[in-house]
N, C-alpha and C positions, 0 to 999 in steps of 0.2 A: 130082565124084561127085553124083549123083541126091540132093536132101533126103530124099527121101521114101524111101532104103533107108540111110538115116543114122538109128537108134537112139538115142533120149537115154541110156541106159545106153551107149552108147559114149562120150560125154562126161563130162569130169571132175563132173558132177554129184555133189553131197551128198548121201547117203540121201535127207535132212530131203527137200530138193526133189524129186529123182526120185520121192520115194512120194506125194508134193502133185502133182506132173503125172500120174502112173500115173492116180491117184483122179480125173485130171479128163481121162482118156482121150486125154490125150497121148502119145504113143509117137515120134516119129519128128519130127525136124525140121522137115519141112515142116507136121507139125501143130501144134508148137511157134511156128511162123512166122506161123502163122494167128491167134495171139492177139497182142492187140496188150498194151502193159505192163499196161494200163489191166484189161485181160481175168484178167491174170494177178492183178494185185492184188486180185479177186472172190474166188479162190479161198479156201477153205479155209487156215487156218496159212499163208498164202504174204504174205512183209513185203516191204516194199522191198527192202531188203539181199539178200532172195530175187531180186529182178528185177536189180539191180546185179549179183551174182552172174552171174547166167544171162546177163547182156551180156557180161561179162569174158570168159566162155569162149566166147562166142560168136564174139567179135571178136578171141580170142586162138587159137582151133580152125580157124573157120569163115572168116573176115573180113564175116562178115554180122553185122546189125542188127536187131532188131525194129522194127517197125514203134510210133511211140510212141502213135498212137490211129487208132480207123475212120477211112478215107475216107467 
């Protein structure tokens, strides 16, 4: 399946994070993909345990990975 018609509210996402990527205009996995951990730990309320999270279902969902920093 296409990332980019893959929804973060389709994933077992926690409120807490789904409303910390909403607020940072993340919607869709491939936009999700686009941030590296490094990206996400800028945000707003967003802790490590948030990124561990988001790997777990990632790798549990998806079998994909983020990216851990820019090329």
């Amino acid at each position: 399946m296409a990332l980019k018609s893959i929804f973060i509210d389709q994933s077992e996402l926690p409120p807490r994070i789904y409303n910390c990527l909403k607020r940072s205009n993340i919607y869709t996995l491939l936009n999700l993909l686009n941030n590296s951990q490094e990206d996400l730990m800028k945000m707003e309320h967003f802790r490590i345990e948030d990124v561990k999270q988001i790997l777990g279902i990632l790798e549990k969902n998806f079998v994909i990975d983020l990216p851990k920093n820019k090329f």
